[in-house]
SEVEXFI-290711 format. One record per residue (C-alpha): residue number from 1; residue in three letters; x, y, z. Coordinates in steps of 0.1 Angstrom, whole numbers, padded with zeros to 4 digits. Example, Ala and Ser with C-alpha at 12.3 -4.5 7.8 and 13.67 -1.06 7.14 Angstrom:
2
{1, "ala", {0123, -0045, 0078}}
{2, "ser", {0137, -0011, 0071}}
This chain:
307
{1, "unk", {2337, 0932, 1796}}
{2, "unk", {2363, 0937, 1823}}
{3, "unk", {2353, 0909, 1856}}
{4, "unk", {2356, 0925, 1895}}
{5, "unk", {2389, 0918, 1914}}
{6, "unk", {2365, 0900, 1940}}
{7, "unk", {2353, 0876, 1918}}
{8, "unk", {2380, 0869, 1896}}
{9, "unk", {2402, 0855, 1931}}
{10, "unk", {2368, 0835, 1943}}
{11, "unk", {2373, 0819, 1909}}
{12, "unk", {2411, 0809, 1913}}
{13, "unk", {2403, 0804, 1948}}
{14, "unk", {2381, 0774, 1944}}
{15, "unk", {2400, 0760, 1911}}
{16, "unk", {2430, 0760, 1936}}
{17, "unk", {2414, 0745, 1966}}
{18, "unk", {2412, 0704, 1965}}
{19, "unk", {2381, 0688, 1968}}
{20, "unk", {2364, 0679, 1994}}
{21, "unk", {2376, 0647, 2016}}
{22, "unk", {2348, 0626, 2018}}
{23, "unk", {2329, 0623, 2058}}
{24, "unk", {2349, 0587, 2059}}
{25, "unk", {2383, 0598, 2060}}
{26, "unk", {2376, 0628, 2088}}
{27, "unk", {2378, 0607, 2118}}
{28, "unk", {2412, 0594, 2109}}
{29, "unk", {2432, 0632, 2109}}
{30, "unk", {2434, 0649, 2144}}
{31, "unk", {2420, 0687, 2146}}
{32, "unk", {2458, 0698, 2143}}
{33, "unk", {2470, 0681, 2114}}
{34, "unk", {2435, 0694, 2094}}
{35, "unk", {2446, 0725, 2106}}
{36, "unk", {2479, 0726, 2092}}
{37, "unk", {2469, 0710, 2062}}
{38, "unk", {2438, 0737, 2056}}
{39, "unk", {2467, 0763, 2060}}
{40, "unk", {2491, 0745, 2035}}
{41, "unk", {2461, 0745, 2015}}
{42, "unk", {2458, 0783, 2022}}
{43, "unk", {2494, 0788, 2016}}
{44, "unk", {2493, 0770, 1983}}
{45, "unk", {2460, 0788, 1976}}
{46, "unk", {2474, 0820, 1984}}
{47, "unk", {2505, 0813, 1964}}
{48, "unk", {2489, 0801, 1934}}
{49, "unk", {2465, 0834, 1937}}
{50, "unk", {2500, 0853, 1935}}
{51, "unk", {2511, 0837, 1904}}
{52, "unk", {2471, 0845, 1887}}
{53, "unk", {2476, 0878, 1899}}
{54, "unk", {2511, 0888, 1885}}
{55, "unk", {2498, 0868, 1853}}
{56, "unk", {2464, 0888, 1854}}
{57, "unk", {2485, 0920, 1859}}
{58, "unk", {2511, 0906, 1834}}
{59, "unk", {2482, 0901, 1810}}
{60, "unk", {2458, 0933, 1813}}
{61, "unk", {2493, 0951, 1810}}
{62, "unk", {2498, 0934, 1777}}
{63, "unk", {2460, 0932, 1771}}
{64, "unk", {2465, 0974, 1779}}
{65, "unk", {2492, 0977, 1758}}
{66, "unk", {2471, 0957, 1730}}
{67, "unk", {2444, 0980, 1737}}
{68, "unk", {2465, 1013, 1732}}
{69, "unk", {2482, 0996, 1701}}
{70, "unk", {2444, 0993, 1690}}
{71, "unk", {2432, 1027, 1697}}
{72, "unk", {2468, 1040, 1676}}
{73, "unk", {2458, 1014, 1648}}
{74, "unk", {2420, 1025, 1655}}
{75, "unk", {2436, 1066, 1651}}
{76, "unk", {2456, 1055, 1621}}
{77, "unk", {2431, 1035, 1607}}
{78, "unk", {2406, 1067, 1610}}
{79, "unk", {2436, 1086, 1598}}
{80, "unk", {2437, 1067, 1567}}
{81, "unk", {2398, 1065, 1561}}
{82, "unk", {2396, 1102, 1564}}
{83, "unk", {2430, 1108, 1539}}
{84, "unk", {2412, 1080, 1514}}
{85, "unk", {2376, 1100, 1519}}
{86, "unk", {2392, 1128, 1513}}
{87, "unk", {2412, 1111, 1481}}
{88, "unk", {2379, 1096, 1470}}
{89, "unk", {2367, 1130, 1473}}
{90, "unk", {2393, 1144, 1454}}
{91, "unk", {2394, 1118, 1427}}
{92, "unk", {2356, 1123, 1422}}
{93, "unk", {2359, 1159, 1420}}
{94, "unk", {2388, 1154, 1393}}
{95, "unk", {2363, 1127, 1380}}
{96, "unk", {2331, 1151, 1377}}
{97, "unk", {2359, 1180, 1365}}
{98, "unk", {2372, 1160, 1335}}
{99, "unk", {2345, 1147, 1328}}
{100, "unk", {2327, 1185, 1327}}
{101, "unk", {2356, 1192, 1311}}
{102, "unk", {2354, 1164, 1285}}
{103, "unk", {2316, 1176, 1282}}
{104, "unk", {2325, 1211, 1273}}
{105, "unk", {2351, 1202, 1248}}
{106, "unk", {2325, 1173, 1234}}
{107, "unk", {2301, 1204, 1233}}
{108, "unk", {2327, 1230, 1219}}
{109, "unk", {2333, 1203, 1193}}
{110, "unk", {2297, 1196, 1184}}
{111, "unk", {2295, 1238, 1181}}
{112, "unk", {2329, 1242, 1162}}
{113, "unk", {2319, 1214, 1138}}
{114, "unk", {2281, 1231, 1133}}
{115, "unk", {2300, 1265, 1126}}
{116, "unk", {2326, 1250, 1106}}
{117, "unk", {2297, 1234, 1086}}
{118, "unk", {2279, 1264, 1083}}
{119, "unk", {2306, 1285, 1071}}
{120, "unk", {2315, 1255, 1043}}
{121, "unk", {2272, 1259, 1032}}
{122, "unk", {2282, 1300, 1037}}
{123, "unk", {2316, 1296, 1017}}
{124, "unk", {2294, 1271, 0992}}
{125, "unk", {2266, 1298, 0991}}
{126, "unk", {2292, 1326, 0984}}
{127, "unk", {2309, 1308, 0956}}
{128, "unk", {2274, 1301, 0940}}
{129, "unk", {2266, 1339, 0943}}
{130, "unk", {2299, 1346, 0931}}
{131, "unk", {2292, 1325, 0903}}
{132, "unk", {2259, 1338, 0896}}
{133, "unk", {2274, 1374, 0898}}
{134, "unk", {2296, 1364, 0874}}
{135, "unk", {2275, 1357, 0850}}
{136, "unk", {2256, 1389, 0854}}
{137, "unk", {2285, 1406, 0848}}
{138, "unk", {2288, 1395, 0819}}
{139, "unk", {2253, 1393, 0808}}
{140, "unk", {2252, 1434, 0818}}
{141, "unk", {2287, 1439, 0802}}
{142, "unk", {2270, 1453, 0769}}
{143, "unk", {2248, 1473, 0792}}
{144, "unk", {2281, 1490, 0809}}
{145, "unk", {2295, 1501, 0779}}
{146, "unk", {2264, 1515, 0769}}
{147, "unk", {2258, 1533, 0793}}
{148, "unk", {2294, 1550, 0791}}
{149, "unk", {2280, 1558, 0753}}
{150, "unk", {2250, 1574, 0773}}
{151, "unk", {2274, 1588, 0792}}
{152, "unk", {2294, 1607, 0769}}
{153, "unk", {2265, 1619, 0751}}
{154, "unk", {2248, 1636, 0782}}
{155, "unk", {2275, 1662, 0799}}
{156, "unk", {2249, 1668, 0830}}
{157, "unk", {2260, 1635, 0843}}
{158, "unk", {2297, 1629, 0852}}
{159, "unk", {2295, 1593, 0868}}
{160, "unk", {2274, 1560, 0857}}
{161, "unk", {2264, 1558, 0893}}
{162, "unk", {2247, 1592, 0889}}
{163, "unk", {2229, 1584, 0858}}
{164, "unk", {2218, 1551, 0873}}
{165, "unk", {2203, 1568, 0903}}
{166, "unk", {2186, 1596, 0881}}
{167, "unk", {2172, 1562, 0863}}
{168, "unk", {2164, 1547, 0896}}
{169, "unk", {2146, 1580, 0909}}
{170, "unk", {2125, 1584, 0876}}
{171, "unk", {2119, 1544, 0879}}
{172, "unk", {2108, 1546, 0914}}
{173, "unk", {2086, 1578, 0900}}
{174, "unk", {2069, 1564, 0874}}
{175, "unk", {2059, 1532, 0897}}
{176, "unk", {2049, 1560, 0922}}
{177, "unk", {2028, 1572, 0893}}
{178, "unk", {2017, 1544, 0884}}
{179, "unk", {2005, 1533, 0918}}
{180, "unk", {1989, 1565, 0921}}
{181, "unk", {1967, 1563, 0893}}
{182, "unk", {1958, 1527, 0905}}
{183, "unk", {1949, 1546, 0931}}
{184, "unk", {1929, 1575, 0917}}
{185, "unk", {1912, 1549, 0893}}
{186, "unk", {1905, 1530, 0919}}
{187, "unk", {1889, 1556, 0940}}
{188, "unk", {1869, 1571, 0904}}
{189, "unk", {1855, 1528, 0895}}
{190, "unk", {1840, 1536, 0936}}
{191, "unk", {1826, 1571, 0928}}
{192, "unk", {1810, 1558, 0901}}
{193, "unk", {1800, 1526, 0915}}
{194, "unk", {1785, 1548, 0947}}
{195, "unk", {1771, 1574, 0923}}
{196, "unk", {1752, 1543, 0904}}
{197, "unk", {1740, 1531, 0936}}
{198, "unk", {1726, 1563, 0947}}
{199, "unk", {1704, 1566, 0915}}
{200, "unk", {1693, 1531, 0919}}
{201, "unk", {1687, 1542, 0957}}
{202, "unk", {1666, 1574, 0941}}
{203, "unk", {1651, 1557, 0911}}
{204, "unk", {1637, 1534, 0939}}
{205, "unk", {1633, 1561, 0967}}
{206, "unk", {1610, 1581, 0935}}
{207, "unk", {1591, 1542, 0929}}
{208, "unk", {1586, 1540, 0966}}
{209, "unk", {1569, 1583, 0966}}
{210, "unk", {1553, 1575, 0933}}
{211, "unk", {1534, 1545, 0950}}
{212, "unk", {1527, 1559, 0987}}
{213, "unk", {1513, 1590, 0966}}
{214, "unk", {1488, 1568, 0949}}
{215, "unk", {1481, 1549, 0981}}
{216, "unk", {1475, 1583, 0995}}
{217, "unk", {1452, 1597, 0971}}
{218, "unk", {1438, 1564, 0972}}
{219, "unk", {1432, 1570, 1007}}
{220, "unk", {1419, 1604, 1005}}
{221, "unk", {1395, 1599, 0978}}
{222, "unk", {1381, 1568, 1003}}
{223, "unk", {1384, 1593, 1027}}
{224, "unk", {1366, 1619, 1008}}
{225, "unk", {1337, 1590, 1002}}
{226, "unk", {1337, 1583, 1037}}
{227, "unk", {1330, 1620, 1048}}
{228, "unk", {1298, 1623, 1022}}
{229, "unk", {1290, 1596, 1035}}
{230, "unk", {1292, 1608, 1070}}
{231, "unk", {1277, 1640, 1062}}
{232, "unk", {1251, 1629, 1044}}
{233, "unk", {1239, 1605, 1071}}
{234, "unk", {1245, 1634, 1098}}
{235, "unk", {1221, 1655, 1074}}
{236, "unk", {1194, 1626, 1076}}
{237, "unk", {1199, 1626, 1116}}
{238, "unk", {1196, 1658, 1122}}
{239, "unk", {1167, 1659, 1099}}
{240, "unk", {1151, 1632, 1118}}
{241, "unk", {1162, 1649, 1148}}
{242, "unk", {1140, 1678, 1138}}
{243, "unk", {1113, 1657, 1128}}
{244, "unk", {1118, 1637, 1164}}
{245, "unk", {1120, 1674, 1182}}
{246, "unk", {1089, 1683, 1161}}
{247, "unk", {1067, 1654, 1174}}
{248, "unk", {1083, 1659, 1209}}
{249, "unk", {1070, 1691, 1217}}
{250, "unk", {1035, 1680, 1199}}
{251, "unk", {1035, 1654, 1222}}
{252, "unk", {1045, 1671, 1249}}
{253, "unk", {1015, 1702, 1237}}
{254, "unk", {0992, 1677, 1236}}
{255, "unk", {0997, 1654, 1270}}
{256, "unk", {0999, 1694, 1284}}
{257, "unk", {0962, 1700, 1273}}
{258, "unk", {0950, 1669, 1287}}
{259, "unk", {0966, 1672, 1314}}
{260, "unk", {0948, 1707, 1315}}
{261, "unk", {0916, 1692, 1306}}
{262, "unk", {0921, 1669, 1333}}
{263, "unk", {0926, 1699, 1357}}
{264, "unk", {0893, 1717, 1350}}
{265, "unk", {0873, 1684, 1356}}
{266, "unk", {0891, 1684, 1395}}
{267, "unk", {0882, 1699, 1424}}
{268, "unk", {0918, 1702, 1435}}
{269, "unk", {0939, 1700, 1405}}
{270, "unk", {0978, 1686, 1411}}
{271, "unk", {1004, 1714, 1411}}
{272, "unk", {1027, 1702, 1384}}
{273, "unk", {1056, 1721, 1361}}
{274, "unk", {1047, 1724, 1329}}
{275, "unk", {1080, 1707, 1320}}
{276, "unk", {1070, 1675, 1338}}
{277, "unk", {1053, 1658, 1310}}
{278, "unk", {1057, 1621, 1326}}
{279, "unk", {1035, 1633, 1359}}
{280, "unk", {1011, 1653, 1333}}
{281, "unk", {1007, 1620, 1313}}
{282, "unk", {1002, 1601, 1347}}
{283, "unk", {0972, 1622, 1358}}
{284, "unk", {0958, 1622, 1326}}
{285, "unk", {0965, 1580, 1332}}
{286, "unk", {0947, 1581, 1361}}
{287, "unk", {0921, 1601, 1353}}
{288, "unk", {0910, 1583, 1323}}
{289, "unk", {0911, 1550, 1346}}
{290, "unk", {0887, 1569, 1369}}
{291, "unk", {0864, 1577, 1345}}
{292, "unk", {0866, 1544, 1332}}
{293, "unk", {0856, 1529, 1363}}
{294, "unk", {0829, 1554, 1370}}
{295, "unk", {0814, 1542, 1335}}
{296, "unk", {0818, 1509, 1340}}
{297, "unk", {0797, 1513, 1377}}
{298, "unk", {0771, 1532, 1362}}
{299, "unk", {0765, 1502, 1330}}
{300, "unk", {0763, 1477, 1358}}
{301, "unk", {0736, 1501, 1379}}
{302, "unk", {0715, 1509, 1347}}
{303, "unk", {0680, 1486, 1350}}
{304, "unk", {0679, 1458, 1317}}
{305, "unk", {0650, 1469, 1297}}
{306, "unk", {0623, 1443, 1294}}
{307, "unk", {0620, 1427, 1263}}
């Protein structure tokens, strides 16, 4: 941190200025000679402030020169941490590049290795099936030459490929044939199997008719006994219907002919309908009580007869 100019001479000012004479030794200078010595001291003061000041300039020259020397070194220094970031950044680029590098090749290995193995099981596999044709050829050796003795004894067919494709074809036929009779059987073992359940279905559907027929004649004939039955009883009702209509209207004859009786005893007979056989049989009712109570007045007014 950089001190003020003031300061810095108020510093070397009182480091250059002798201490102060003690109060005893005052009275023994005159003014003049304190004067001149405070101005030698000022002199020496101002002298020694000279020197401090060419050193201080001496020194923040060198001190400035140091500084600019730093700030070059500090520039150089940047310089280098920039060009050794930037090397660091190259080196790990090269880094992660070989070793992306060595990666791939690792993995290009691994791959070339797995193909190269699976062509040695392919070349392994081939060799086998090399082998095993082989050995078909010469199992069907005997069947080559006969069939060039086939050959020679059927002019339609020029090549052994063309005979073994006619053989092929009928082959593939016959197993066509084959399959469809499978087929067709198949299909007949259903018919039959559908026809068979459809007679069981009608041998039970005629069961099933055979018994709701006899539960309906069953029924009827209960329903036959039920309806002489009915009809006989509606034959006794309506007889005693008849018989009940028969004493009705004698009834009704009867209670009219009292009722007229009644009539021809009155002064002033009631004026009735000849249908109303309840008010009839009510006058007739209350004529009988009348007449009853007439009788009974006169036995009480009859005289005893002495004995």
């Amino acid at each position: 941190m950089a001190v003020p100019w003031e300061e810095y001479f108020r510093l070397a000012l009182q480091e250059k200025l002798p201490a102060k004479i003690p109060e005893q030794s005052v009275d023994h200078f005159p003014p003049v000679l304190r004067l001149l010595e405070k101005r030698q001291e000022l002199i020496d003061a101002d002298r020694g402030l000279r020197a401090q000041k060419e050193v201080f300039q001496t020194t923040r020259a060198a001190l400035k020169e140091r500084w600019e020397q730093l700030e070059q070194k500090e520039q150089e220094l940047k310089g280098s941490f920039v060009r050794l970031d930037k090397f660091l950044q190259d080196t790990e680029a090269r880094r992660s590049r070989a070793l992306r590098r060595a990666a791939q090749e690792r993995l290009q290995a691994d791959r070339r290795e797995a193909e190269a193995l699976r062509l040695r099981a392919q070349f392994e596999e081939l060799q086998r099936e090399r082998a095993r044709l082989r050995c078909r050829l010469e199992r069907l050796e005997p069947c080559a030459r006969l069939l060039g003795r086939v050959l020679e004894q059927l002019p339609e067919f020029q090549e052994v490929p063309e005979l073994v494709a006619r053989f092929d074809g009928l082959v593939d036929m016959q197993a066509a044939l084959r399959l469809t009779e499978r087929q067709r059987l198949a299909e007949l073992e259903e018919a039959r199997a559908r026809l068979q359940r459809l007679r069981d279905a009608g041998q039970s559907e005629l069961l099933g008719q055979g018994q709701r027929r006899v539960q309906l004649l069953e029924r009827l004939e209960a329903a036959r006994e039920r309806t002489l039955r009915w009809e006989s009883k509606w034959i006794q009702i309506q007889n005693t219907g008849a018989e009940k209509t028969l004493l009705l209207g004698r009834t009704r004859i009867a209670a009219l002919n009292l009722f007229q009786l009644v009539c021809r005893h009155k002064t002033h007979p009631p004026a009735l309908d000849i249908e109303d056989t309840e008010g009839q049989l009510e006058q007739v009712k209350l004529f009988i009580l009348d007449l009853s109570a007439m009788l009974a007045s006169l036995g009480q007014a009859k005289p005893t007869p002495a004995c």
